[in-house]
Phi, psi and omega in degrees: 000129163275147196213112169268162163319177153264006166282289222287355184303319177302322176303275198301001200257326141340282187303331182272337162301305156336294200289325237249318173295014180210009162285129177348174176268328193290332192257162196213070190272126175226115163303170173195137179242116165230175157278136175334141198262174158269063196247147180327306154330346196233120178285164218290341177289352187239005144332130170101311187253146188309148180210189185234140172231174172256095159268131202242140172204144193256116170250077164179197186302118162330289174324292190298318180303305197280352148315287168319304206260007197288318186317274177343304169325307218278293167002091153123270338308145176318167172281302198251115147262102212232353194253145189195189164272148176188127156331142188291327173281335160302309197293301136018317212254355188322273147354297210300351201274326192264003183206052157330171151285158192079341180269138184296170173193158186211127158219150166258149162231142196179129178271137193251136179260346185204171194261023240299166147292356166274343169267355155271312153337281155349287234263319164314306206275304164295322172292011185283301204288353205294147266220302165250155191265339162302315191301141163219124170266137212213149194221113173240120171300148182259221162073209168045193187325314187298331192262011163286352189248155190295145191307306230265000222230333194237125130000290177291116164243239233342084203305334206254346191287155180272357169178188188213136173236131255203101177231114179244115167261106177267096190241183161242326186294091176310329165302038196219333191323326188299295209291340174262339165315322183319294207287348184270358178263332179276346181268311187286311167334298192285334174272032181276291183331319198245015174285179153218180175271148164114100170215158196298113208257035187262340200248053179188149193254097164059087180249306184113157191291312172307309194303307203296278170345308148328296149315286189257015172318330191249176207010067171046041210272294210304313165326334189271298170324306187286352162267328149309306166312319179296330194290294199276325231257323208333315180291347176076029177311313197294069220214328180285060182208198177256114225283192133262095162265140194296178200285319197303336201251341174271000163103003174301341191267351193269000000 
């Protein structure tokens, strides 16, 4: 992870945008804006406080990764500088510190076809409100390789989006449940101008039956999903998840 002020986040989410339509298929960037964690690593004015990161992986030679990634760098220079080599499976665990057990969560996901400035602007100026010191907001680039396989070819589409945007709201309090459901339904309402459809429903919350429709609507996926349910499914055993429900329970055969 490269880890900046949060005054600096529109610039940098400008600069990761540029950079990112002409980068190798090997890199792999994703802005994020969280709060600073209190960790060693991190200096002591920015503990606490919202900040904008890079998180970056190279899947090829070090040498060449560290080319790659020099642009980025020159950005700033950053507070934190964390990228370095390290085995895929270290990178794999990367994560676990920031997503104990036990903590509540709520997420939202919505594919994006461009970054505009007006949707880095949006996205910044509500995430300055964020609710929890847990919570991350994270932009994963598509396009490249992920849009080569055909709408027709996967369940999961939109293949074609240029990013996917990421509100994982994280708390401990249950008496709190309003307030952070609140600000993350109000952060996708306000970035609603710059979605398209098609996303991945492993990364969203209480979407709802219409939404799940939605979500496999083209080239006729749902239809296909609910004739794989009536087959393997029928009773609907699988059902805790955002569901396909087979026809006798959606009401389709009527």
């Amino acid at each position: 992870m490269l880890l900046h002020p949060f005054s600096r986040a529109k610039e940098l989410l400008r600069v990761w945008r540029d950079y990112i339509e002409t980068a190798p298929d090997e890199l792999s960037v994703s802005p994020a804006i969280l709060t600073a964690p209190p960790a060693p690593f991190v200096p002591e004015h920015m503990k606490g406080q919202l900040a904008a990161g890079l998180i970056v992986c190279y899947a090829g030679s070090p040498q060449e990764g560290e080319e790659v990634v020099r642009h980025l760098k020159e950005f700033g220079p950053p507070e934190v500088d964390l990228v370095q080599p390290m085995p895929y499976t270290v990178v794999q665990t990367l994560i676990d510190p920031a997503n104990p057990p036990g903590r509540r969560n709520y997420w939202k996901a919505e594919n994006m076809n461009e970054l505009s400035e007006e949707a880095i602007d949006t996205l910044v100026d509500h995430t300055a409100t964020i609710t929890s010191p847990f919570s991350v907001i994270l932009i994963e680039p598509k396009g490249h390789t992920i849009s080569q396989v055909r709408e027709d070819e996967t369940a999961i589409g939109g293949r074609d989006a240029a990013h996917t945007l990421y509100a994982f709201s994280m708390w401990e309090n249950p008496s709190e449940d309003d307030t952070h459901i609140t600000w993350t339904r109000e952060l996708m309402e306000a970035m609603e101008p710059f979605i398209t459809p098609g996303v991945s429903l492993n990364f969203t919350s209480d979407q709802g039956q219409e939404r799940v429709k939605d979500f496999f609507g083209r080239d006729g996926k749902y239809d296909r999903l609910i004739a794989l349910r009536n087959k393997y499914d029928p009773n609907n055993l699988f059902r805790l998840n955002q569901n396909i429900r087979p026809v006798a329970q959606s009401g389709a055969a009527s």
